[in-house]
Biopython code that builds the backbone (N, CA, C, O; Angstrom):
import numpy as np
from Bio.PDB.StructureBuilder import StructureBuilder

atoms = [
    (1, "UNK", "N", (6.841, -19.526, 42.333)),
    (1, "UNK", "CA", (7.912, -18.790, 41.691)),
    (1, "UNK", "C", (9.231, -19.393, 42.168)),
    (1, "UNK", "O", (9.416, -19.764, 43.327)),
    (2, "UNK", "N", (10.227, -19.470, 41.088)),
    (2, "UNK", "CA", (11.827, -19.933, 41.540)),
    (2, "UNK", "C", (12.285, -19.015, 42.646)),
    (2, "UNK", "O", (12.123, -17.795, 42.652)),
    (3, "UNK", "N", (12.926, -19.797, 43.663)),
    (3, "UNK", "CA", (14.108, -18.937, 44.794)),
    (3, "UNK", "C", (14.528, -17.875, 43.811)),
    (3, "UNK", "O", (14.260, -16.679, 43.928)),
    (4, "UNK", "N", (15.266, -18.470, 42.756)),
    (4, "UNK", "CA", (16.447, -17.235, 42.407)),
    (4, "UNK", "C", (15.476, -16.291, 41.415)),
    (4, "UNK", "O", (16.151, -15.396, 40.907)),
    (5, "UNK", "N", (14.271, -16.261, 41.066)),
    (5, "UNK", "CA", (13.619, -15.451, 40.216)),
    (5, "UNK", "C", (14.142, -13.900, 40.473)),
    (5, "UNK", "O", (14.738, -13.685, 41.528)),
    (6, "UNK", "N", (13.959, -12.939, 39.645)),
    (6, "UNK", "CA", (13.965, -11.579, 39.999)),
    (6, "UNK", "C", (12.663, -11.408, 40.877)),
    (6, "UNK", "O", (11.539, -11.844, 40.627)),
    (7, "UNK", "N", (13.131, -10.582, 42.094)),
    (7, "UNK", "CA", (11.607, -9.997, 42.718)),
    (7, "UNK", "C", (10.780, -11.172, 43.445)),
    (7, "UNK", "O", (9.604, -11.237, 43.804)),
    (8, "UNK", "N", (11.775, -12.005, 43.515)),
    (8, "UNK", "CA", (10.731, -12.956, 44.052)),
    (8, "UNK", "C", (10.682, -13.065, 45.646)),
    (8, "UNK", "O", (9.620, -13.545, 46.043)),
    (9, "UNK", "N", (11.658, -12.703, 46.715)),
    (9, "UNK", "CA", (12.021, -12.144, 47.714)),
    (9, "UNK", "C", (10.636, -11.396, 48.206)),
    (9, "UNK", "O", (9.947, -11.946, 49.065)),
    (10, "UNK", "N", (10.307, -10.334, 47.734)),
    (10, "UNK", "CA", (9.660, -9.283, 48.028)),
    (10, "UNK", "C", (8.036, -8.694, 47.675)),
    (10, "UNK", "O", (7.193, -7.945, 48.167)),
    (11, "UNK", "N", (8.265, -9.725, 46.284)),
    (11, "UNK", "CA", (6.971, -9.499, 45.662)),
    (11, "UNK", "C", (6.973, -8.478, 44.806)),
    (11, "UNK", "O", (6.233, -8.750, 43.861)),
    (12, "UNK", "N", (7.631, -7.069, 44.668)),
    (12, "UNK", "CA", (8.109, -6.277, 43.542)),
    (12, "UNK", "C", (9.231, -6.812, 42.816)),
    (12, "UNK", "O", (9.911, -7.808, 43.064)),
    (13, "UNK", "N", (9.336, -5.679, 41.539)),
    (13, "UNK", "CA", (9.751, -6.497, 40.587)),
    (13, "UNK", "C", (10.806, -4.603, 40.348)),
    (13, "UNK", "O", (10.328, -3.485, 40.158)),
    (14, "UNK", "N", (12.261, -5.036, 40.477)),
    (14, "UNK", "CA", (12.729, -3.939, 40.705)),
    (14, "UNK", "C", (13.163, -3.199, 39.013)),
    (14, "UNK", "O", (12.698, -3.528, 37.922)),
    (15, "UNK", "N", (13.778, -2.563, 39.197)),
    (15, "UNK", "CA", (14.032, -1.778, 38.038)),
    (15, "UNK", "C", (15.429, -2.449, 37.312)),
    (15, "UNK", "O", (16.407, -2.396, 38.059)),
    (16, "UNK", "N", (15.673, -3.058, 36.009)),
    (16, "UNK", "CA", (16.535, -3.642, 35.564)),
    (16, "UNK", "C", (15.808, -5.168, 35.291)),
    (16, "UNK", "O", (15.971, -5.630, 34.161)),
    (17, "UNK", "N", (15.118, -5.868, 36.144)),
    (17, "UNK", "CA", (13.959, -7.281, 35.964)),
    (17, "UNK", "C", (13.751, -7.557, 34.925)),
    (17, "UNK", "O", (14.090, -8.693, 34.593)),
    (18, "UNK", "N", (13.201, -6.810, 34.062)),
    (18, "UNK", "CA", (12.772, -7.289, 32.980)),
    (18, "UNK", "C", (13.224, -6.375, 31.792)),
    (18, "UNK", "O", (13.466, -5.184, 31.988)),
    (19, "UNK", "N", (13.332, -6.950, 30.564)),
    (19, "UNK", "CA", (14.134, -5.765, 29.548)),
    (19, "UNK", "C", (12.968, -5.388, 29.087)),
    (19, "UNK", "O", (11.849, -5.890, 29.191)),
    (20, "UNK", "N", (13.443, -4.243, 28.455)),
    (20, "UNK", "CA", (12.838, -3.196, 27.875)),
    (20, "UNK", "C", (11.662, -3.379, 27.174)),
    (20, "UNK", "O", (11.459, -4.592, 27.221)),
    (21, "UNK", "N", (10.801, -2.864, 26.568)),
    (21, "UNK", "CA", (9.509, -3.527, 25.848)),
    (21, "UNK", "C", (9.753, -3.234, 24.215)),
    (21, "UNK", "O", (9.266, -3.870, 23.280)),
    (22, "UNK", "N", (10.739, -1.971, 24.149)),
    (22, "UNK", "CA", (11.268, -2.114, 22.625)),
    (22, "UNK", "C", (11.815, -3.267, 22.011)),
    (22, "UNK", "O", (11.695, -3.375, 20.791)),
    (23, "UNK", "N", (12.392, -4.140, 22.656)),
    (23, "UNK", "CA", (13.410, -4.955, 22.095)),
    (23, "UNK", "C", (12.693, -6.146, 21.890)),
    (23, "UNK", "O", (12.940, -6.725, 20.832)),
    (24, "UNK", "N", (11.677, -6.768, 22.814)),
    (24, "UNK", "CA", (10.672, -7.714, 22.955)),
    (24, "UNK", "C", (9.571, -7.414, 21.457)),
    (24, "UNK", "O", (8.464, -7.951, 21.461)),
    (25, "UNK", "N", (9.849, -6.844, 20.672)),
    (25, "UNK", "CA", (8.761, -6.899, 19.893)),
    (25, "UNK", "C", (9.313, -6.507, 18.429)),
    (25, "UNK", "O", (8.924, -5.356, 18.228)),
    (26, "UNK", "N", (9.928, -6.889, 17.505)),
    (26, "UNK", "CA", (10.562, -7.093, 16.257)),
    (26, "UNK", "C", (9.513, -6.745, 15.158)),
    (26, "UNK", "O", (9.826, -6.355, 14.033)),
    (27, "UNK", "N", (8.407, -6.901, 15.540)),
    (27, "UNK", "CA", (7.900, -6.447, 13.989)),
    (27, "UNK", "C", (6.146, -5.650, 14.037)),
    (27, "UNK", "O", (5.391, -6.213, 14.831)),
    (28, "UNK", "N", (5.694, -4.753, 13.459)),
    (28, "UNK", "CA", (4.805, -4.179, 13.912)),
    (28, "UNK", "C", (3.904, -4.775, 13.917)),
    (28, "UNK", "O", (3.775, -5.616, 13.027)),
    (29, "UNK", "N", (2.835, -4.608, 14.955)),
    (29, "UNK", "CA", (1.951, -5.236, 15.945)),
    (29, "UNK", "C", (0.819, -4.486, 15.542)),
    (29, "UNK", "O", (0.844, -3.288, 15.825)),
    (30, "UNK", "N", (-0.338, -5.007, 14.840)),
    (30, "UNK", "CA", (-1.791, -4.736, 14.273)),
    (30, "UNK", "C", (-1.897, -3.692, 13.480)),
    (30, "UNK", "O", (-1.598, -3.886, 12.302)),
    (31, "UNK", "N", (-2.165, -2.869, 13.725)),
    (31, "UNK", "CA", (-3.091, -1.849, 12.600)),
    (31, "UNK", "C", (-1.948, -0.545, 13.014)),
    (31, "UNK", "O", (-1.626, -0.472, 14.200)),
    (32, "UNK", "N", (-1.427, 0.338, 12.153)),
    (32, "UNK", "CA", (-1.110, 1.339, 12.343)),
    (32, "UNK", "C", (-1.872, 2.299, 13.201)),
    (32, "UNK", "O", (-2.921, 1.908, 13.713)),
    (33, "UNK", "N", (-1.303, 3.922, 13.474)),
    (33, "UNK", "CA", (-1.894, 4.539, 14.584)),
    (33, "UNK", "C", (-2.222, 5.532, 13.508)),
    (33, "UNK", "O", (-3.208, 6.127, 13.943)),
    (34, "UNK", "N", (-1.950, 5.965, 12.472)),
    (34, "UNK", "CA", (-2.127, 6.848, 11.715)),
    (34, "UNK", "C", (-3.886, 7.245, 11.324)),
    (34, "UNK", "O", (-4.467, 6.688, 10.392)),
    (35, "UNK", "N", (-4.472, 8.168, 12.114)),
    (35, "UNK", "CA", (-5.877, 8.606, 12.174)),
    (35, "UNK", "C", (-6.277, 9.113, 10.837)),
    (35, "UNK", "O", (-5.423, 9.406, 10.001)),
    (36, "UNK", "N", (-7.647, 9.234, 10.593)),
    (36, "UNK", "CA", (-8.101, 9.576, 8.954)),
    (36, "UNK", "C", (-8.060, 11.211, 9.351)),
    (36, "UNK", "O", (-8.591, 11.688, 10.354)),
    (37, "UNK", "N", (-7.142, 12.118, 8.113)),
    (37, "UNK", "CA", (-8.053, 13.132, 8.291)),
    (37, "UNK", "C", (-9.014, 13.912, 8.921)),
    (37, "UNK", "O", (-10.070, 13.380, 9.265)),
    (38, "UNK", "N", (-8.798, 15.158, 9.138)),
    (38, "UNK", "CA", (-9.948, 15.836, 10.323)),
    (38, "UNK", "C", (-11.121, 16.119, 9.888)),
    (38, "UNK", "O", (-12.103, 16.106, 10.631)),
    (39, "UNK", "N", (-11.197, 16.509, 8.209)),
    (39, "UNK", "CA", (-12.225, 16.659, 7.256)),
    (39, "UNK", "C", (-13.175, 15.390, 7.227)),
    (39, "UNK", "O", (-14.403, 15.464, 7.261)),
    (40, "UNK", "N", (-12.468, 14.258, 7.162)),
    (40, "UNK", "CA", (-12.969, 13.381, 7.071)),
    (40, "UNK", "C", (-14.269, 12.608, 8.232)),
    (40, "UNK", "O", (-15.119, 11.737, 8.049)),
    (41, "UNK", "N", (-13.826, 13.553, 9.589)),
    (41, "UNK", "CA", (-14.696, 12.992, 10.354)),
    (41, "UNK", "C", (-15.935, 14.305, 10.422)),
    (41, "UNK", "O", (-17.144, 14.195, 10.630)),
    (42, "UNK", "N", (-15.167, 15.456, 10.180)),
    (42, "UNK", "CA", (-16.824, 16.160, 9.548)),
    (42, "UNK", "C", (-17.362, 16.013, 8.819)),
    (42, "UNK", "O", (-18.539, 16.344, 8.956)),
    (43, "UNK", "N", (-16.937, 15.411, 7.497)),
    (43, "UNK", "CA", (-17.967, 14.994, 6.383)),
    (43, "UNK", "C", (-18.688, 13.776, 6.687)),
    (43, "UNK", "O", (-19.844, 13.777, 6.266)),
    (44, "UNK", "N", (-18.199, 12.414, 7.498)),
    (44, "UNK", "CA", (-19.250, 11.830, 7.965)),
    (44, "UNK", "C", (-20.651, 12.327, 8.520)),
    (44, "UNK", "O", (-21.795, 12.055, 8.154)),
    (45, "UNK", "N", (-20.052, 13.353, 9.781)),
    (45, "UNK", "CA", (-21.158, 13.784, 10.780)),
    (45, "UNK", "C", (-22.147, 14.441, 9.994)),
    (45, "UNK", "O", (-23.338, 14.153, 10.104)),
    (46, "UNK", "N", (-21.655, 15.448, 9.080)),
    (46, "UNK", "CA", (-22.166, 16.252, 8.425)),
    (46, "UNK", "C", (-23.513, 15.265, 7.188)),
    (46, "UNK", "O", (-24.684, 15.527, 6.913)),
    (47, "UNK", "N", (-22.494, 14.018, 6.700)),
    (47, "UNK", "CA", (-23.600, 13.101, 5.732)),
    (47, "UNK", "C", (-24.478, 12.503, 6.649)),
    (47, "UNK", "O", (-25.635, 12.444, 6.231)),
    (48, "UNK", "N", (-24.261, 11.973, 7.933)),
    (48, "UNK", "CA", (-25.150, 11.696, 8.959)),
    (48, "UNK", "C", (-26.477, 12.770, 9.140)),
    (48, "UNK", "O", (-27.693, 12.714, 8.956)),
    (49, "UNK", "N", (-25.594, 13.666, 9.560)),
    (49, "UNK", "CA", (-26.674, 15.005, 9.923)),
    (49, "UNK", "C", (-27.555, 14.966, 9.014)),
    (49, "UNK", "O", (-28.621, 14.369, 9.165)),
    (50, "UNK", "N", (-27.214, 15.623, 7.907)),
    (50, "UNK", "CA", (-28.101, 15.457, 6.285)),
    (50, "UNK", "C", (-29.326, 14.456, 6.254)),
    (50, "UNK", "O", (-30.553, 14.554, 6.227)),
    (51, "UNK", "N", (-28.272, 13.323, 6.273)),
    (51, "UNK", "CA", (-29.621, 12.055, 6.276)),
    (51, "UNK", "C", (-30.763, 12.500, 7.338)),
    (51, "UNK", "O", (-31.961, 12.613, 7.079)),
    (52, "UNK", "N", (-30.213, 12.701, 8.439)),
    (52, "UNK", "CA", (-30.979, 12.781, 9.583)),
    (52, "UNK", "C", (-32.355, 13.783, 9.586)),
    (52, "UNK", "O", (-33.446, 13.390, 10.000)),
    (53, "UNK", "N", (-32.125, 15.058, 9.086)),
    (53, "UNK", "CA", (-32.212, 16.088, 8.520)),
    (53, "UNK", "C", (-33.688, 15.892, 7.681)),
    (53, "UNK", "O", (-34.800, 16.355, 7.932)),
    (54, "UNK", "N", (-33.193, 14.964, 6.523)),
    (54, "UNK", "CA", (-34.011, 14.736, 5.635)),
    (54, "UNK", "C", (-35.022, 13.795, 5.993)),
    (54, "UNK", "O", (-36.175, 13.910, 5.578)),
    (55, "UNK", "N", (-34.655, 12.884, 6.730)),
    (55, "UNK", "CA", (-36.087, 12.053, 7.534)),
    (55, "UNK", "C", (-37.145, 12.747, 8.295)),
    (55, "UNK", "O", (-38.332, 12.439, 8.184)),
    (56, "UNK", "N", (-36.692, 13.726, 9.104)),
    (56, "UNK", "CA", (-37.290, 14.433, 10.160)),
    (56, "UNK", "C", (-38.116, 15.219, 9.208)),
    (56, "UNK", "O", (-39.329, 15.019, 9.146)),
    (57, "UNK", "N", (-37.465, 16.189, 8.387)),
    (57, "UNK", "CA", (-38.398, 16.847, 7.336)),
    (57, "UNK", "C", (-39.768, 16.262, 6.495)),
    (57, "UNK", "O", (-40.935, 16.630, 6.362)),
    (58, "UNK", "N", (-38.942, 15.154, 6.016)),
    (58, "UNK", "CA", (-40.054, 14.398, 5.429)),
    (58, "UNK", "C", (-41.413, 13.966, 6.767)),
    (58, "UNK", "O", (-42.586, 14.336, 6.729)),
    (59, "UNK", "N", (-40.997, 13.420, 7.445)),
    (59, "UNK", "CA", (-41.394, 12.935, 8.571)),
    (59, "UNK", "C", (-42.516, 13.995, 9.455)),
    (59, "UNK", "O", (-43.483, 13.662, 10.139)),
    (60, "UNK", "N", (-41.959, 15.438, 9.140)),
    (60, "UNK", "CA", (-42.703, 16.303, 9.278)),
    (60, "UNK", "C", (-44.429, 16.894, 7.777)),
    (60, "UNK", "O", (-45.609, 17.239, 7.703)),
    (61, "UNK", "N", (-43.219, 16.593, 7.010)),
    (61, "UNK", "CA", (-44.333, 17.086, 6.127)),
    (61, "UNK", "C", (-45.214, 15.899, 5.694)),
    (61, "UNK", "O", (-46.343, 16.250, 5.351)),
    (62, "UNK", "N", (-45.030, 14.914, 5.645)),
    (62, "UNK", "CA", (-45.936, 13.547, 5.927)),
    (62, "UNK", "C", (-47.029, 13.911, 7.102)),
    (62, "UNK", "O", (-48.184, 13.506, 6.973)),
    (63, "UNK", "N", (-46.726, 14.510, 7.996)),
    (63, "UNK", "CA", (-47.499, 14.483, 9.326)),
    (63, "UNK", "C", (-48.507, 15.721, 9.395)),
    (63, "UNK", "O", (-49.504, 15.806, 10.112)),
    (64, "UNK", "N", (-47.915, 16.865, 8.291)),
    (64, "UNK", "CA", (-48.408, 18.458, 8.158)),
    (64, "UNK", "C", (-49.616, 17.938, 6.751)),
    (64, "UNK", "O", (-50.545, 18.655, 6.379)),
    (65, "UNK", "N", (-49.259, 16.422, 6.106)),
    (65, "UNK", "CA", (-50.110, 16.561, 4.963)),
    (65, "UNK", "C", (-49.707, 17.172, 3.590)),
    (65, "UNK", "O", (-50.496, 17.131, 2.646)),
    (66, "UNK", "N", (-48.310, 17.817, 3.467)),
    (66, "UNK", "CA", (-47.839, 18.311, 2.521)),
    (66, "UNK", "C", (-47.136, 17.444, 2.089)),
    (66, "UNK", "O", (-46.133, 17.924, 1.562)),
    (67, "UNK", "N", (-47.194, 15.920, 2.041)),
    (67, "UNK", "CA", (-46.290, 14.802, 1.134)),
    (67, "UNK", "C", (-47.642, 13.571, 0.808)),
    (67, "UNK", "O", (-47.438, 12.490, 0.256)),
    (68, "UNK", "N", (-48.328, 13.815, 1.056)),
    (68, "UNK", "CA", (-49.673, 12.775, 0.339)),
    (68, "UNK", "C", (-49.657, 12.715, -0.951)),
    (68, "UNK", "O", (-50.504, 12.051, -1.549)),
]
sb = StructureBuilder()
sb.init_structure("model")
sb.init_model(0)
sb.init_chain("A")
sb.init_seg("    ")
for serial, (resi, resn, name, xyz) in enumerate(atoms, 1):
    if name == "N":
        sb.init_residue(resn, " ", resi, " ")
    sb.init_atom(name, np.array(xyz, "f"), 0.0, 1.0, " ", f" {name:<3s}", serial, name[0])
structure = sb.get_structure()
């Protein structure tokens, strides 16, 4: 590290060192934060469940002899 670096003395890096992290970054950075809908993640679970639901049933009545 340079003599005159910030923080370089001490090994911390004091308050004022480095600018801000707003200003360092001009244009938006990957994917928005905006989450789907709350409905939306019960109607997955819920079409999951279903499927799930319907295997086991079948899966049962295959096994009881009532799907031959």
């Amino acid at each position: 590290m340079p003599a005159g670096a910030p923080g370089a003395g001490s090994g911390s890096v004091e308050p004022g060192d480095t600018p801000p992290g707003e200003s360092s970054v001009s244009a938006v950075q990957g994917h928005g934060e905006d989450a789907p809908a709350r409905w939306t993640q019960w109607a997955w679970l819920g079409g999951i469940g279903l499927v799930v639901l319907v295997g086991a049933l079948a899966f049962l009545g295959y096994g009881l002899g009532l799907l031959d």
